[in-house]
gemmi code that builds the backbone of each chain (N, CA, C; Angstrom):
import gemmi

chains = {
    "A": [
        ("UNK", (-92.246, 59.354, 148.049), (-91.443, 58.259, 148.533), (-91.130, 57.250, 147.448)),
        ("UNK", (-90.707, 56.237, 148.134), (-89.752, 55.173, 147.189), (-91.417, 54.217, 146.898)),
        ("UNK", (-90.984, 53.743, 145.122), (-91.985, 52.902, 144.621), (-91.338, 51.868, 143.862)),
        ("UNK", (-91.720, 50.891, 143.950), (-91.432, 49.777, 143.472), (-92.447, 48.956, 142.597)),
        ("UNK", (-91.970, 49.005, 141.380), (-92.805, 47.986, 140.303), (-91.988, 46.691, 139.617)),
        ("UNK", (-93.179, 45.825, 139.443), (-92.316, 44.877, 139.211), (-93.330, 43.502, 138.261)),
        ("UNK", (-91.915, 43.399, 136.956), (-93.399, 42.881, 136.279), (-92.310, 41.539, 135.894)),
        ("UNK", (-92.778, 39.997, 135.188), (-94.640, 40.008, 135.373), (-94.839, 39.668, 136.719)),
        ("UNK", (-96.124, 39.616, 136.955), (-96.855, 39.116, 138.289), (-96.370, 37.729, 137.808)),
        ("UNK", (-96.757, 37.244, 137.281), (-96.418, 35.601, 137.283), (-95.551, 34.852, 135.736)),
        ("UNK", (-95.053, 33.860, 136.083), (-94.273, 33.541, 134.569), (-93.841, 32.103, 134.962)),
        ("UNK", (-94.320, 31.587, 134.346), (-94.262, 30.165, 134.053), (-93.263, 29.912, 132.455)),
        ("UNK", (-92.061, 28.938, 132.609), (-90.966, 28.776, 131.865), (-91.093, 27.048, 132.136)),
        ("UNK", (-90.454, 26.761, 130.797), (-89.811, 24.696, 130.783), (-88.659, 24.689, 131.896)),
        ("UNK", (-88.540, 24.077, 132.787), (-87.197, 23.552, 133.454), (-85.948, 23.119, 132.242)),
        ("UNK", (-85.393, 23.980, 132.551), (-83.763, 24.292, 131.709), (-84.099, 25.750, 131.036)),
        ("UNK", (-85.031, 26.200, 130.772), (-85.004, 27.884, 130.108), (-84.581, 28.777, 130.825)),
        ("UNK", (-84.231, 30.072, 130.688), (-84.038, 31.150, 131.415), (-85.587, 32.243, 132.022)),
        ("UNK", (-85.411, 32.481, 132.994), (-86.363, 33.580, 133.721), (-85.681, 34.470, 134.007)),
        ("UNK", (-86.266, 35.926, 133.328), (-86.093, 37.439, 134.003), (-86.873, 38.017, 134.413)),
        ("UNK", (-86.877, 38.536, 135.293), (-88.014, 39.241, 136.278), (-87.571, 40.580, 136.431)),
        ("UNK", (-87.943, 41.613, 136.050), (-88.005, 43.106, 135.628), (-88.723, 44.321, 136.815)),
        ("UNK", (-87.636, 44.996, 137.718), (-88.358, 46.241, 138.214), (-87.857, 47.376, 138.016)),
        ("UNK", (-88.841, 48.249, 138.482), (-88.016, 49.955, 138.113), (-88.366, 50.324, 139.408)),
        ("UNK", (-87.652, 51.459, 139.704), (-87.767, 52.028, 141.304), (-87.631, 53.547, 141.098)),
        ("UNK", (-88.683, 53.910, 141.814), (-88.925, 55.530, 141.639), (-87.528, 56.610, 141.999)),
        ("UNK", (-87.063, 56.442, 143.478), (-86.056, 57.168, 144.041), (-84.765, 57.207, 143.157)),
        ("UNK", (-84.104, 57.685, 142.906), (-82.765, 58.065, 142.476), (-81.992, 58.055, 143.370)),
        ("UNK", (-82.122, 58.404, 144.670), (-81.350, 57.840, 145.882), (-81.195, 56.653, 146.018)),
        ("UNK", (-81.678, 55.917, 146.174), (-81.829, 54.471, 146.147), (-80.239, 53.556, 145.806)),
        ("UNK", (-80.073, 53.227, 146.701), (-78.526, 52.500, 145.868), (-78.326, 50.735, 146.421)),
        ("UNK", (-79.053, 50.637, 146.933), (-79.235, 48.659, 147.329), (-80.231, 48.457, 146.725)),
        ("UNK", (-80.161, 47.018, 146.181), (-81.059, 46.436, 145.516), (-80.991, 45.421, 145.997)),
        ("UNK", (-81.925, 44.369, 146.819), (-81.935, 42.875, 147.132), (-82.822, 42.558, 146.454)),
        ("UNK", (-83.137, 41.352, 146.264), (-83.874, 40.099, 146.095), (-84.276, 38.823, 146.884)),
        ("UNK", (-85.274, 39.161, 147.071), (-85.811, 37.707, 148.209), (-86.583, 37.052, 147.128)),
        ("UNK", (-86.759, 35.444, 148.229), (-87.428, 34.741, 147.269), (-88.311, 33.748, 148.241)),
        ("UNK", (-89.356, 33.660, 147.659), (-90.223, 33.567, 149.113), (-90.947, 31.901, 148.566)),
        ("UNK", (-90.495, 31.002, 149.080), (-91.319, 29.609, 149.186), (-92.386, 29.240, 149.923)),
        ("UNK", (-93.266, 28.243, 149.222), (-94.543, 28.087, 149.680), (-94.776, 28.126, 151.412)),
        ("UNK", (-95.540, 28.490, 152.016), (-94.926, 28.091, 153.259), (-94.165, 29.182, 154.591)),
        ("UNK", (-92.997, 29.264, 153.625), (-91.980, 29.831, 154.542), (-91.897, 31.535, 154.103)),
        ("UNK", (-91.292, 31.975, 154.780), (-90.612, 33.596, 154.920), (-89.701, 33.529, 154.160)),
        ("UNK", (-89.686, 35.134, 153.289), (-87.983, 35.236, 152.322), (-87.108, 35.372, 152.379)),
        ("UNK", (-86.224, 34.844, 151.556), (-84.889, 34.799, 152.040), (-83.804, 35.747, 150.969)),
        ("UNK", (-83.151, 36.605, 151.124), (-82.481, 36.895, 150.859), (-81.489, 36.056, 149.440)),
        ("UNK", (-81.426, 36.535, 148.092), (-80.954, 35.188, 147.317), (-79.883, 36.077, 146.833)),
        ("UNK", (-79.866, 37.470, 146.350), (-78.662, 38.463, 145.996), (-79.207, 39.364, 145.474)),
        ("UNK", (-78.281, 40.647, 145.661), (-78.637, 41.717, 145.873), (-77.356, 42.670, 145.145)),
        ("UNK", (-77.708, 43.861, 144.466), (-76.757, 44.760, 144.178), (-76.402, 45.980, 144.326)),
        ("UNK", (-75.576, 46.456, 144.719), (-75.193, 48.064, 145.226), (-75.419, 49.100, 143.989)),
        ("UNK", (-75.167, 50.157, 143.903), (-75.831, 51.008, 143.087), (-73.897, 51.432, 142.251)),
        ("UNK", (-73.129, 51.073, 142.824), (-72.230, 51.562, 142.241), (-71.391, 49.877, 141.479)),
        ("UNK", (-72.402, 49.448, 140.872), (-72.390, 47.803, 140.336), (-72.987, 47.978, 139.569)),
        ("UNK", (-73.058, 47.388, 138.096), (-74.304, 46.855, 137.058), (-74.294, 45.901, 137.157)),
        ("UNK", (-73.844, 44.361, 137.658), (-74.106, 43.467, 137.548), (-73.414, 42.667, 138.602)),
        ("UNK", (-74.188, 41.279, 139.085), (-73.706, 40.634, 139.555), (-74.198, 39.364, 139.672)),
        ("UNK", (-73.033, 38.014, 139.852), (-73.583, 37.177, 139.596), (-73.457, 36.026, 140.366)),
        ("UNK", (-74.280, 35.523, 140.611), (-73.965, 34.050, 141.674), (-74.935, 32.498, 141.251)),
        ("UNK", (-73.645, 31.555, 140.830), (-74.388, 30.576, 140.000), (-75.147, 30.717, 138.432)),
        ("UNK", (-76.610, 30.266, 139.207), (-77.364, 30.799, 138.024), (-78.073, 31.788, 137.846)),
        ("UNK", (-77.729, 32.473, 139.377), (-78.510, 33.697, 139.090), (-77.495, 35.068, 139.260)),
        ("UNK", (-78.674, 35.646, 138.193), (-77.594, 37.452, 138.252), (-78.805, 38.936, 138.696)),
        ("UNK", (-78.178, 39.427, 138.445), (-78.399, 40.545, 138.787), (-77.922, 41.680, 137.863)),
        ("UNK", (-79.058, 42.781, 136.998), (-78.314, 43.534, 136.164), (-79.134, 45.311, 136.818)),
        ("UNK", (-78.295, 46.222, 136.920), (-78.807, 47.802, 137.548), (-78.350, 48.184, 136.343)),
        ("UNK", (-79.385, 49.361, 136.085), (-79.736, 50.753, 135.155), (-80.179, 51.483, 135.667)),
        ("UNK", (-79.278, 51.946, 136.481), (-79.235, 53.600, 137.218), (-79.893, 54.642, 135.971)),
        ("UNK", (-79.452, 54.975, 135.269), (-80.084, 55.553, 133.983), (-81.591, 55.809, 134.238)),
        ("UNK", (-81.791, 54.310, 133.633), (-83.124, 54.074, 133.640), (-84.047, 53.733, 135.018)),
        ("UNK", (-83.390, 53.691, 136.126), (-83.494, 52.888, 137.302), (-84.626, 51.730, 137.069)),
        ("UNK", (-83.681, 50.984, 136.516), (-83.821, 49.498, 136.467), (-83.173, 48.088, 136.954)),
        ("UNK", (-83.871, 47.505, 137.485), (-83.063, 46.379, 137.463), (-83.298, 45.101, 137.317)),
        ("UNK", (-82.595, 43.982, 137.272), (-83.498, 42.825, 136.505), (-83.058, 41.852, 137.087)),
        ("UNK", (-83.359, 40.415, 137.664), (-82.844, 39.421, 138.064), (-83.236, 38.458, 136.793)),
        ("UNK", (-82.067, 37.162, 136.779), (-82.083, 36.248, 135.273), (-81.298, 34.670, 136.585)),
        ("UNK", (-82.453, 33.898, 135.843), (-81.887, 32.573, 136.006), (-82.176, 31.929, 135.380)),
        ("UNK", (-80.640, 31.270, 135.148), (-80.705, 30.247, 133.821), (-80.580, 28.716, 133.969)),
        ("UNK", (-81.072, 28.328, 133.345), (-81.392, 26.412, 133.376), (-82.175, 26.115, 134.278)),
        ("UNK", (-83.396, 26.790, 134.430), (-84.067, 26.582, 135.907), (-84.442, 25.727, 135.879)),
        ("UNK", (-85.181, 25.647, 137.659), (-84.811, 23.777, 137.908), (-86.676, 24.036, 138.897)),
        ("UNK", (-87.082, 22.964, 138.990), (-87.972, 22.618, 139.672), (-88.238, 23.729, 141.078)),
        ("UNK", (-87.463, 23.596, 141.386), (-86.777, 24.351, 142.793), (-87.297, 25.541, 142.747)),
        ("UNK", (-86.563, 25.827, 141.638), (-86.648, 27.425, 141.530), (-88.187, 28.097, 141.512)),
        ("UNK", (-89.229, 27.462, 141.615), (-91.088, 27.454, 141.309), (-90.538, 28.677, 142.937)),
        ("UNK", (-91.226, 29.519, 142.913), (-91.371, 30.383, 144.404), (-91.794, 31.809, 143.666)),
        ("UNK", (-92.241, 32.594, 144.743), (-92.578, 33.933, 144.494), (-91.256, 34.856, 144.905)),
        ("UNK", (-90.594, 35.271, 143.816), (-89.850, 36.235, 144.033), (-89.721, 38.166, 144.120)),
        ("UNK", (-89.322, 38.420, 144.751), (-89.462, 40.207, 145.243), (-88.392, 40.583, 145.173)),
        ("UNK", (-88.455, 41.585, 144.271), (-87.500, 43.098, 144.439), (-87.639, 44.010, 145.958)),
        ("UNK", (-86.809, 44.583, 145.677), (-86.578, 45.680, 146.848), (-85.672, 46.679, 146.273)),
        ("UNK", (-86.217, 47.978, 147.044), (-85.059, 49.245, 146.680), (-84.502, 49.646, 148.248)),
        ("UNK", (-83.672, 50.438, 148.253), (-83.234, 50.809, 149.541), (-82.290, 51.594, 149.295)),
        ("UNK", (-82.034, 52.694, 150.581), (-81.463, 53.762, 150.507), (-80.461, 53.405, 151.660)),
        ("UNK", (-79.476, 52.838, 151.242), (-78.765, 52.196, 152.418), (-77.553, 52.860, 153.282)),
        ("UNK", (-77.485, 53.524, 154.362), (-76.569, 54.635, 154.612), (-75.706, 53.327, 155.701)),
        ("UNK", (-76.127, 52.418, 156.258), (-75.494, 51.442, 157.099), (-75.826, 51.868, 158.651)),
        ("UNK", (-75.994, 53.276, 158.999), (-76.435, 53.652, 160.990), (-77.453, 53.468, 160.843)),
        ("UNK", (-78.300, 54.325, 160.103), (-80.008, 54.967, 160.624), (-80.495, 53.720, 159.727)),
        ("UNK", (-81.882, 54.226, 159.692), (-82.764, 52.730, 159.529), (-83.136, 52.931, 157.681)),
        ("UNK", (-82.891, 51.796, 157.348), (-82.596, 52.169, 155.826), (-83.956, 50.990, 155.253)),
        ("UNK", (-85.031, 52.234, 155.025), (-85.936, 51.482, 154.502), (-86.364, 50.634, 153.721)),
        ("UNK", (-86.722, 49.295, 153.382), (-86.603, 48.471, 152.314), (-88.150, 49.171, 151.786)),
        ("UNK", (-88.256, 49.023, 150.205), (-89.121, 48.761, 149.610), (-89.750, 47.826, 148.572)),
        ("UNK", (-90.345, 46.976, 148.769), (-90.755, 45.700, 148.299), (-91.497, 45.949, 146.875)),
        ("UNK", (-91.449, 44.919, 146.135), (-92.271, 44.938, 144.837), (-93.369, 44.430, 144.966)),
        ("UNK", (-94.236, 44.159, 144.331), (-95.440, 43.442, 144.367), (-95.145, 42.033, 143.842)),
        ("UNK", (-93.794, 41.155, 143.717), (-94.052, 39.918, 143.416), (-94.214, 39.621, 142.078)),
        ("UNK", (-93.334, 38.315, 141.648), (-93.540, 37.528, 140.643), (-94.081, 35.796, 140.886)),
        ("UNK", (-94.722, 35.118, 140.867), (-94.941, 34.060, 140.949), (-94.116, 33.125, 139.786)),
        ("UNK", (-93.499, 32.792, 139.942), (-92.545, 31.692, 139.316), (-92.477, 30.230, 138.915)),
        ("UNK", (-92.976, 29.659, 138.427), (-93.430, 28.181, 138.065), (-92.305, 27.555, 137.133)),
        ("UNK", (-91.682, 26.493, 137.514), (-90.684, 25.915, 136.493), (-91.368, 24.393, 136.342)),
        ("UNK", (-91.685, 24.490, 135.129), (-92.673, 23.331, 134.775), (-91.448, 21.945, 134.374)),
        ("UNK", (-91.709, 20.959, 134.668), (-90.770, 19.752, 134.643), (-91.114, 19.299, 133.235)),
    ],
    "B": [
        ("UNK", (-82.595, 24.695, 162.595), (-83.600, 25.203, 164.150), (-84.016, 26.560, 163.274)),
        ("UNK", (-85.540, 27.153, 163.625), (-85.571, 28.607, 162.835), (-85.528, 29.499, 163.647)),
        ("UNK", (-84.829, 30.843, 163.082), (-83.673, 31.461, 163.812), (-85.174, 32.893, 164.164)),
        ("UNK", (-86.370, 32.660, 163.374), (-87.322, 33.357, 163.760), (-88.656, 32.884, 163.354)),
        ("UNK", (-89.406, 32.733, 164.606), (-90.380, 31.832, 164.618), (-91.454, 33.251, 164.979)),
        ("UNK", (-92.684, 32.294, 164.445), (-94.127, 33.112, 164.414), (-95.121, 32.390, 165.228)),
        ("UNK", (-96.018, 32.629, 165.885), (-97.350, 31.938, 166.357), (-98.654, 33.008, 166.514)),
        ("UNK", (-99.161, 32.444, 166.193), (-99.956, 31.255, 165.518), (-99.297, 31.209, 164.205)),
        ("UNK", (-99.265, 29.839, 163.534), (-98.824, 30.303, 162.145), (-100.377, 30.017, 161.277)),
        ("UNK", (-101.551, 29.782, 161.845), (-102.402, 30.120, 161.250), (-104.170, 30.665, 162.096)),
        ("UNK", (-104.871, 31.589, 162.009), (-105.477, 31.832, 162.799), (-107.001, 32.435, 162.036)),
        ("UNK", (-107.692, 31.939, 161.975), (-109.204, 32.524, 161.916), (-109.949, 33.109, 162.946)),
        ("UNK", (-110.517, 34.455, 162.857), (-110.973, 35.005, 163.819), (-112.035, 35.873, 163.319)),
        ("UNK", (-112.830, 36.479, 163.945), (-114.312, 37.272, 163.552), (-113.846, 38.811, 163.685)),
        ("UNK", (-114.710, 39.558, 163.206), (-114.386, 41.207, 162.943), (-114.827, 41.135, 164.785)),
        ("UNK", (-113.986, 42.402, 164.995), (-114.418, 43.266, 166.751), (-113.441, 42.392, 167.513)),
        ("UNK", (-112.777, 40.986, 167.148), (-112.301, 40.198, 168.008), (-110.827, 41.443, 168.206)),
        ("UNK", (-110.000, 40.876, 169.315), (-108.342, 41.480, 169.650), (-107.657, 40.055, 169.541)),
        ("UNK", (-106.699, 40.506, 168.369), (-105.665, 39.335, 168.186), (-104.524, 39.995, 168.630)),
        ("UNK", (-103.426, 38.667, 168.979), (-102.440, 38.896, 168.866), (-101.105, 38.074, 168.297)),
        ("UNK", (-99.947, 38.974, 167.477), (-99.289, 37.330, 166.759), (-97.873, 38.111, 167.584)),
        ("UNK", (-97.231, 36.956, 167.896), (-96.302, 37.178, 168.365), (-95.101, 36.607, 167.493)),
        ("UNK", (-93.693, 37.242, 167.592), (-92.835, 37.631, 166.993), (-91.618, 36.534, 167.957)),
        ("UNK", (-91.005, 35.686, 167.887), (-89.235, 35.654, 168.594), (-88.287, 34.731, 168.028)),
        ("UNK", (-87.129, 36.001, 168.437), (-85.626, 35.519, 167.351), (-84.625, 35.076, 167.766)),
        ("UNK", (-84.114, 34.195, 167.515), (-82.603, 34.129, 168.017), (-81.449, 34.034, 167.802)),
        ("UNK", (-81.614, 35.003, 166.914), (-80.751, 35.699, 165.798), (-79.638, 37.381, 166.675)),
        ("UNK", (-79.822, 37.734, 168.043), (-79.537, 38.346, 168.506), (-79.708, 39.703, 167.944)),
        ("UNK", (-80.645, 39.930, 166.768), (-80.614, 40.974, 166.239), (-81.315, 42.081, 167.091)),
        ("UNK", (-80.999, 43.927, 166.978), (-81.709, 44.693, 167.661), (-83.063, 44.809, 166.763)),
        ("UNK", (-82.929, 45.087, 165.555), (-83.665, 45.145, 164.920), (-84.944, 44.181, 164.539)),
        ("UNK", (-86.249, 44.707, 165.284), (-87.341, 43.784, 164.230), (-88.434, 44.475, 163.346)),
        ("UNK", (-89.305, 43.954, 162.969), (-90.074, 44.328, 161.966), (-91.602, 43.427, 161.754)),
        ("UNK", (-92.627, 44.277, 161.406), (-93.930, 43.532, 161.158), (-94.085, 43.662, 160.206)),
        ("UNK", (-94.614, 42.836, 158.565), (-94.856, 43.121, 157.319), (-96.146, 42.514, 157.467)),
        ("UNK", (-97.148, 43.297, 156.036), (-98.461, 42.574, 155.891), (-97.683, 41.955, 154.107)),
        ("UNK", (-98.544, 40.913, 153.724), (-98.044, 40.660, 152.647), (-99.961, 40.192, 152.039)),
        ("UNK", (-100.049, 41.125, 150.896), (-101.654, 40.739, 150.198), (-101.143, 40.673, 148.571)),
        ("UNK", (-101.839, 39.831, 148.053), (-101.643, 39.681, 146.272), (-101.368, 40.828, 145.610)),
        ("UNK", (-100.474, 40.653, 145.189), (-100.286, 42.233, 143.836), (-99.425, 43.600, 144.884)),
        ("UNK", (-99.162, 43.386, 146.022), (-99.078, 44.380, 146.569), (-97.883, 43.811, 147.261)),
        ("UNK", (-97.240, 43.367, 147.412), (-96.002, 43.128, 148.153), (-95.960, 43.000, 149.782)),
        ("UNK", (-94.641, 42.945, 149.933), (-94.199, 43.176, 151.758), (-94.872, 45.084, 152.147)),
        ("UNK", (-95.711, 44.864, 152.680), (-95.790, 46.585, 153.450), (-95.304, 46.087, 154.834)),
        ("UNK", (-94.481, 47.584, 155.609), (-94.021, 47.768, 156.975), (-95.313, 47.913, 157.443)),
        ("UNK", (-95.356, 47.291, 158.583), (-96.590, 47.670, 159.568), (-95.719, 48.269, 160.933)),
        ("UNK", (-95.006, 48.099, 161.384), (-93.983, 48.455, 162.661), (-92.648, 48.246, 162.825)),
        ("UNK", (-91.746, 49.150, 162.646), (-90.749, 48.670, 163.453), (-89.974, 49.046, 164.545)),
        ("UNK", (-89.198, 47.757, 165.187), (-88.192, 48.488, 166.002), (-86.584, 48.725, 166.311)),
        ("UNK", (-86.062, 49.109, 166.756), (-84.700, 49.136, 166.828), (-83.884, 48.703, 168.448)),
        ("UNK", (-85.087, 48.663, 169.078), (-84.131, 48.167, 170.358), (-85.912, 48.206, 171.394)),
        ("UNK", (-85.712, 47.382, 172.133), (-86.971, 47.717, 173.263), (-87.419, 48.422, 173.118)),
        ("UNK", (-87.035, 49.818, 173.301), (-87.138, 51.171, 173.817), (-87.840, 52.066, 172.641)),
        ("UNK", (-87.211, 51.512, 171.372), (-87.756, 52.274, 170.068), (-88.466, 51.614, 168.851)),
        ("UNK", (-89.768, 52.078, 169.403), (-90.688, 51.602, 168.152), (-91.047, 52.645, 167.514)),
        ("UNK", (-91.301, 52.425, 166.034), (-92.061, 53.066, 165.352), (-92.761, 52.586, 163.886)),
        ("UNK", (-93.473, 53.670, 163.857), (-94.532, 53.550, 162.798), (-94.185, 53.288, 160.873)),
        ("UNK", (-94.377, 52.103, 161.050), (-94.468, 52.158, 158.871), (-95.331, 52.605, 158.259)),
        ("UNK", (-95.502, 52.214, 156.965), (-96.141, 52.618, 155.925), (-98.243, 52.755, 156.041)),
        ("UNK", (-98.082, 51.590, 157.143), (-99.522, 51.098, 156.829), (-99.780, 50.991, 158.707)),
        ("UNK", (-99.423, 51.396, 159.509), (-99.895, 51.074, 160.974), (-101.279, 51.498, 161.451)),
        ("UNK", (-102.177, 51.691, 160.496), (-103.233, 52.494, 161.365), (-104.025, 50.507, 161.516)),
        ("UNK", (-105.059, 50.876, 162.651), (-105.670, 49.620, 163.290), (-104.699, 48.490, 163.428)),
        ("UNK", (-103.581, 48.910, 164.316), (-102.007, 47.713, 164.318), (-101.667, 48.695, 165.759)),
        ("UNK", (-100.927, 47.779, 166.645), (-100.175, 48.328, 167.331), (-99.082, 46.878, 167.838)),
        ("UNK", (-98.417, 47.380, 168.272), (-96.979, 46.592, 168.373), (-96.668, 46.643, 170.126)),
        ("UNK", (-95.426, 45.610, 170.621), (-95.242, 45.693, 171.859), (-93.584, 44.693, 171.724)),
        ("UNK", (-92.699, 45.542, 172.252), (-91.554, 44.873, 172.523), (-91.022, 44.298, 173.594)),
        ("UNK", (-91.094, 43.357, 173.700), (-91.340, 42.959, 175.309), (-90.060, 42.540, 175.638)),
        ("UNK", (-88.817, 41.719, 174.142), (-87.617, 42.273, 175.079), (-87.031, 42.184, 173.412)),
        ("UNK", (-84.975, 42.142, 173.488), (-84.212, 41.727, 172.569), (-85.339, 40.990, 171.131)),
        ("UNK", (-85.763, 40.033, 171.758), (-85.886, 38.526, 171.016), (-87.472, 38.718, 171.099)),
        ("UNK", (-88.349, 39.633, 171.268), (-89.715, 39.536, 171.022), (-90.158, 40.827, 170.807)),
        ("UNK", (-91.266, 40.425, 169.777), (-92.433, 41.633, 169.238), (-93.399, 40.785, 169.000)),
        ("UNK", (-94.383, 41.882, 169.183), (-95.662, 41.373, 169.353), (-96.366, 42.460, 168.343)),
        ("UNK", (-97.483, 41.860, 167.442), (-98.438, 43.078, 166.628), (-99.550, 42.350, 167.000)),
        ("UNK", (-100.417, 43.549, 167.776), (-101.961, 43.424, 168.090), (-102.907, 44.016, 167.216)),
        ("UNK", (-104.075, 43.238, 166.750), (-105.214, 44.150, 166.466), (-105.983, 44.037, 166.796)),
        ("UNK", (-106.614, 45.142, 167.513), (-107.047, 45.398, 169.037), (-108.705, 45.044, 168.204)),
        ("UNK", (-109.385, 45.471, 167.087), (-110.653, 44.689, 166.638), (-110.532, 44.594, 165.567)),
        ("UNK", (-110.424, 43.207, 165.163), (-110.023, 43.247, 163.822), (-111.332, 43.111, 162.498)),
        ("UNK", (-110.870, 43.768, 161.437), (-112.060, 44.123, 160.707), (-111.349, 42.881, 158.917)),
        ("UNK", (-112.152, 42.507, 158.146), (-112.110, 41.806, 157.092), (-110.828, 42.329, 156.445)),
        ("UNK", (-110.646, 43.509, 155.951), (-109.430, 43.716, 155.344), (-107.968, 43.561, 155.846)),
        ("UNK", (-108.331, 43.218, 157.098), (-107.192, 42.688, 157.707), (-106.294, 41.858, 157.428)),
        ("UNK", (-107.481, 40.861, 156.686), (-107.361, 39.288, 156.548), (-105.983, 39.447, 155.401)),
        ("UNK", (-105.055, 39.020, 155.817), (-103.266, 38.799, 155.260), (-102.331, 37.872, 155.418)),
        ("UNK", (-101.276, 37.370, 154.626), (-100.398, 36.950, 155.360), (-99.863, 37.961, 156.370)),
        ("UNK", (-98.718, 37.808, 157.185), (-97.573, 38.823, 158.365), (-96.959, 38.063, 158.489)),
        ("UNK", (-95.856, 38.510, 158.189), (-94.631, 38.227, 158.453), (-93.709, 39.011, 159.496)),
        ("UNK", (-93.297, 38.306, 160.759), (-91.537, 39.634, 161.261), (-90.697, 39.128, 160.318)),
        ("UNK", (-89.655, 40.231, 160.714), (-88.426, 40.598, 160.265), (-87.245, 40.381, 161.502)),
        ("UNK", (-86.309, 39.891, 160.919), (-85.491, 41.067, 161.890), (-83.927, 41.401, 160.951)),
        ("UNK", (-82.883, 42.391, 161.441), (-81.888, 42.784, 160.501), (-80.822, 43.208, 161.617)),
        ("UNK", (-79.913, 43.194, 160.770), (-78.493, 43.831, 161.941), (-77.486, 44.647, 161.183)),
        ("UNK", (-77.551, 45.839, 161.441), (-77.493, 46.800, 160.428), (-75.677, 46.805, 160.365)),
        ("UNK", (-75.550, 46.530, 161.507), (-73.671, 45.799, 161.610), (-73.086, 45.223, 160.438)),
        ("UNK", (-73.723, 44.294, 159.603), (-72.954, 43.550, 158.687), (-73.339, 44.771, 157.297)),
        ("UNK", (-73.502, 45.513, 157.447), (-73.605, 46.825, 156.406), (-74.359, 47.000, 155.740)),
        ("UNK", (-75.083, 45.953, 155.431), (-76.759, 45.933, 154.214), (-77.754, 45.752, 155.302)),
        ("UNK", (-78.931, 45.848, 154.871), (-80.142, 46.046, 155.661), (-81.140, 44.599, 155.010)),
        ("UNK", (-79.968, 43.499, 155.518), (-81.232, 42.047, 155.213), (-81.685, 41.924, 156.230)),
        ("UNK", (-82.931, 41.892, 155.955), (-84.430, 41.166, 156.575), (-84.044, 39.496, 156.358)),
        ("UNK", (-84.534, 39.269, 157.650), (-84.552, 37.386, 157.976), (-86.353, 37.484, 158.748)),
        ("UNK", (-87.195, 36.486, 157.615), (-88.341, 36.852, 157.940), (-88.484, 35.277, 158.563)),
        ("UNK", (-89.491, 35.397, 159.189), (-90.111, 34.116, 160.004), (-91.084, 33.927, 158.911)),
        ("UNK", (-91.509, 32.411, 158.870), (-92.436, 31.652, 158.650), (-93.771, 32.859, 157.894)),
        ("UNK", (-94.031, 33.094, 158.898), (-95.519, 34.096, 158.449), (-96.571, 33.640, 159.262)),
        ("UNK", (-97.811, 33.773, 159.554), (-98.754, 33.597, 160.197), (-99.812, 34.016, 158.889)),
        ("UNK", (-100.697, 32.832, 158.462), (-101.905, 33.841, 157.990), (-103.146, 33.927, 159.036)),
        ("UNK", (-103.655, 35.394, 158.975), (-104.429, 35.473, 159.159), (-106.085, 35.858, 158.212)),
        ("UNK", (-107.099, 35.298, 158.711), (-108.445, 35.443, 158.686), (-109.309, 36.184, 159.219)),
        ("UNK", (-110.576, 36.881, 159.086), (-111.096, 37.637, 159.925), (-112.160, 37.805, 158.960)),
        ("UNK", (-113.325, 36.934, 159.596), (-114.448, 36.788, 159.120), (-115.503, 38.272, 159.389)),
    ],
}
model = gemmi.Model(1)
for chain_id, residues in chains.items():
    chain = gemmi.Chain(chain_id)
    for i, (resn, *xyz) in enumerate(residues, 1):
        res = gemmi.Residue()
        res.name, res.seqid = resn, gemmi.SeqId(i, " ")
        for name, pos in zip(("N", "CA", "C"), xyz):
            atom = gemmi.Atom()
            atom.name, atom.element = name, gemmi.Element(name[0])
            atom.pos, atom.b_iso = gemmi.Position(*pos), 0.0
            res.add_atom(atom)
        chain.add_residue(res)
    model.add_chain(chain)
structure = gemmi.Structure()
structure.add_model(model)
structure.setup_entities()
């Protein structure tokens, strides 16, 4: 089955630097990629996500880069802000849109944007 | 207003005890979902469902069982709960209509289990 790695566990950056957060995903089927981002507290939320027939995508300050190749993919945010401190997760998925299209989760980055 | 709420959202309890956390959305979605969430290890499926009528089994369901009682509720029981239990959980729910498969998770509940 589908595996999900995802490094680092944690990464602490200055507020205004850039953060990339790095996974690889076992399946070759696999063609959705989301990203949640999970605050102290609360449940994750969905922040962006990329289809398999995409290398990149971008919203604001954050992007999104796929290496089907390599099955990789990477989330990057730049000028980070206080805010941005949360535990963020990868996911892979085999997304057909009827039947039930399994997510698979990463193990998490912990994220700290130091002021 | 949150569109999926959890209770207890926090609960300590002893091994052999029967818990239960309940799940409701009002998000009209068919779809819900139970996740455990532990350090280093991510969201695991513990149950899901697709309508009242259809539940089934994730990654990790053994000592878990689930109950859909309608649209807008799920329920995950553990009927005696033992230390490794002890997790965050989170539901889910998704609507496979808008073409991607996002999860809208509630709050979370942690649980304890001395």
């Amino acid at each position: 089955g589908e595996n999900v790695e995802q490094h680092p566990s944690t990464l602490s950056v200055q507020e205004g630097d850039s953060a990339v957060i790095k996974c690889t995903y076992s399946d070759s089927a696999s063609n959705y990629f989301p990203w949640y981002k999970q605050e102290l507290g609360k449940g994750s939320q969905l922040i962006i996500d990329i289809r398999s027939n995409v290398g990149e995508k971008k919203d604001q300050r954050i992007a999104v880069t796929l290496n089907k190749t390599a099955k990789h993919f990477s989330l990057h945010i730049t000028e980070t802000q206080p805010e941005d401190s949360a535990v963020y997760f990868c996911a892979a998925s085999i997304s057909r849109g009827t039947s039930y299209d399994k997510v698979i989760f990463g193990p998490g980055t912990s994220l700290s944007v130091i002021p | 207003d949150a569109d999926v709420t959890q209770t207890p959202r926090n609960r300590i309890t002893k091994t052999g005890k029967r818990i239960m956390l309940e799940c409701s959305q009002t998000k009209g979605h068919d779809r819900m979902y139970w996740y455990r969430q532990d350090p280093g290890l991510g969201l695991r499926l513990i149950y899901y469902s697709f309508d009242v009528k259809d539940i089934n089994k994730g990654e990790i369901s053994d000592g878990y069982s689930v109950s859909r009682q309608a649209q807008a509720k799920f329920s995950l029981s553990l009927e005696s709960a033992i230390p490794n239990q002890t997790a965050l959980y989170f539901c889910a729910t998704s609507d496979p209509g808008q073409g991607i498969n996002e999860q809208f998770f509630g709050p979370g509940t942690r649980l304890t289990v001395l």
